[in-house]
Structures are given as structure tokens and as C-alpha cells.
N, C-alpha and C positions, 0 to 999 in steps of 0.2 A: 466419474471424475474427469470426461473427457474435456469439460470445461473449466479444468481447475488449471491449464497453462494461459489456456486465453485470457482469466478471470487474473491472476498475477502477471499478466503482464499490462490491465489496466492500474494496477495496485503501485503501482511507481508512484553550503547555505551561505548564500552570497549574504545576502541580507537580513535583519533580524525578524522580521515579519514572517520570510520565509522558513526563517530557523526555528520560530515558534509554533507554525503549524504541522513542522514533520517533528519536532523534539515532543509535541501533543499525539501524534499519530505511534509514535515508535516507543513512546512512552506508556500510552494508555490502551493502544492497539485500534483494531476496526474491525467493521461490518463494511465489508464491501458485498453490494446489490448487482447483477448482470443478469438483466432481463426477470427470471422468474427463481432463479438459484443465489443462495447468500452465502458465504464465507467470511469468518471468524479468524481473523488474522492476529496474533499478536507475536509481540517484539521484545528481544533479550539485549540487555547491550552489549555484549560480547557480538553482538551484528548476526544474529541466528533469528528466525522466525520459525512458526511455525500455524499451520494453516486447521482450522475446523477439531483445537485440542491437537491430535497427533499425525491428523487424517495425510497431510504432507507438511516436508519441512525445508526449510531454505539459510538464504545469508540476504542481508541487505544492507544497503549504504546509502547516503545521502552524496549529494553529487548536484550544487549549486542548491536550485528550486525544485530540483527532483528525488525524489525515493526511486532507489536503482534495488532490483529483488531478481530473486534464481532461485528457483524452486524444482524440488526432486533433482538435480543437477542439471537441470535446465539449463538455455539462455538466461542470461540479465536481460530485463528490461525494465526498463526507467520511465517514469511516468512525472510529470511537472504538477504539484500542487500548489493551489491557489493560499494568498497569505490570509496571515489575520487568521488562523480557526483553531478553534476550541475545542476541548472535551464536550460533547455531546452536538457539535454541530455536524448538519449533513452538507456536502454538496456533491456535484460531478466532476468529475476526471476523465480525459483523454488521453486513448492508449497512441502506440507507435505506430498503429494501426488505424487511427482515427475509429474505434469502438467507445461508447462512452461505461463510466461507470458509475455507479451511487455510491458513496463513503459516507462512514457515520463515527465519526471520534468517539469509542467509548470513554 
């Protein structure tokens, strides 16, 4: 799991476009893809996640165009998503780190 801090912190609502692609994500959860490892993220609205079923567990919040997550009591980090997506769509995301990552709205 050494790659499960890097991996949530590419995992990061002004606007309504924006508030529908994280209220689809924090709703329906995700598959987030880094490099060759996948993690299964889903989201409570009491603002708790939790990572691979139980495998780690966090808090997260929305914060304009971004999903802000902290995991195992981690740092936050906040990751800016793209508007407009849907349950079942994929695209990339860029971490605070400039890493990219693959999300898939289940």
C-alpha cells in the first residue's frame, strides 16, 4: 500500500457543472487507475471514505472545483475535477504534484 498516499492524493462547487461531476463521484464512488495499481474509492455523506472496501479510510470535502480527501490521517489533498461527468465516464486528473491519474465514475 505504499502507493495508496500518492494514489489519494491524485483522488481530489462554485459552479453547477462542477457540483455535478463531484456530487456523481462522492455519490456513486470510483475507480481510480495510477500506472498499473487500482483503487476502489467510495463515499458516505457524513464526508468519510473509505479506500479498496476497508483496505484504508479517510474524510473528504468538496472545496470549489476540487475533492479535497485525507486518508489514514494523512495530509489533505485536493485535486480539481473536470465538469460535465457522469456515472460511468472516465477521464484524467492532476494531482498537487503534477502525477496524473484515470477516474472512472462508478
Amino acid at each position: 500500500m505504499r502507493n495508496l498516499p500518492a494514489a489519494m492524493g491524485l483522488l481530489a462547487l462554485a459552479t453547477p457543472a462542477f457540483a455535478d461531476t463531484l456530487q456523481e463521484v462522492t455519490t456513486h464512488g470510483m475507480i481510480v487507475s495510477v500506472g498499473d495499481r487500482q483503487f476502489e474509492v467510495d463515499y458516505t455523506p457524513d464526508g468519510k471514505l473509505t479506500v479498496n472496501g476497508s483496505q484504508a479510510t479517510g474524510s473528504w470535502r468538496i472545496d470549489g472545483d476540487r475533492l479535497c480527501t485525507s486518508v489514514n490521517a494523512g495530509p489533505e489533498n485536493c485535486v480539481a475535477y473536470p465538469k460535465d461527468k457522469k456515472s460511468g465516464d472516465i477521464f484524467e486528473v492532476l494531482g498537487a504534484q503534477g502525477g496524473s491519474a484515470t477516474v472512472k465514475i462508478k
